[in-house]
N, C-alpha and C positions, 0 to 999 in steps of 0.2 A: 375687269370692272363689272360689278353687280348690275345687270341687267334689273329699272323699277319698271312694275307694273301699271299703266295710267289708271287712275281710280276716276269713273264715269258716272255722274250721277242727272237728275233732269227734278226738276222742281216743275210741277204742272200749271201751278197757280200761278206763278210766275211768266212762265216759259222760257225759261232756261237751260241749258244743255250746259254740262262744265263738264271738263275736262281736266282733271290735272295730273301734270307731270311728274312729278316731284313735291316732296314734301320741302318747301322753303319759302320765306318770307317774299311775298311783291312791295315791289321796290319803284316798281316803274312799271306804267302800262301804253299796250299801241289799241284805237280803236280802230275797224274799217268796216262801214256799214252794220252788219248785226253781229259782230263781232269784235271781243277784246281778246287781247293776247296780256297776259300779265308776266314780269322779267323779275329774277331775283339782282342782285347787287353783282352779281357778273354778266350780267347780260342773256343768263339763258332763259324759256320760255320756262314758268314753272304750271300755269292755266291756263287754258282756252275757253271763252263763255262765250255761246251762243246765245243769242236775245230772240225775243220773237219764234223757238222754234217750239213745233206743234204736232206730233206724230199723228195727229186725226188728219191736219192739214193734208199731210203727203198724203197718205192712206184716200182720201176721197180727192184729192187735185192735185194731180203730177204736176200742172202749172206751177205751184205753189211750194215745191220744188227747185223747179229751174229758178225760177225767181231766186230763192233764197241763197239757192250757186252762184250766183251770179253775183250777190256779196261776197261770197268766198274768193271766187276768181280778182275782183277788187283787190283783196287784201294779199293774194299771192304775188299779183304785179307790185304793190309796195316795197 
């Protein structure tokens, strides 16, 4: 099986971090906190967007950080 590479990209204006997997249509999405995972029509993850993220944030308040882990951890227990 060919090994895809995730293509990462970040919109500033926005604040978004994505993430994706695979090139395939979404089909179905899970959100949890600042976080969407989007699913193709078999059920695999094909993107992950992060909302709200902010590389100045971390860079001057580690607080701001934990904080936004702390979504993620959210979403791992789901």
């Amino acid at each position: 099986m060919k090994k895809i590479k995730p293509i990462i990209s970040y919109n500033k204006e926005s604040k978004v971090l994505s993430v994706e997997l695979k090139k395939a249509q979404s089909t179905d999405s899970e959100l949890s906190g600042n976080v969407v995972i989007d699913y193709d029509k078999n059920g695999e993850a094909v993107r992950v967007n992060f909302y709200d993220f902010n590389f100045n944030d971390f860079k001057s308040n580690p607080k701001a950080f934990k904080g936004f882990a702390e979504n993620l951890r959210v979403l791992a227990k789901a």
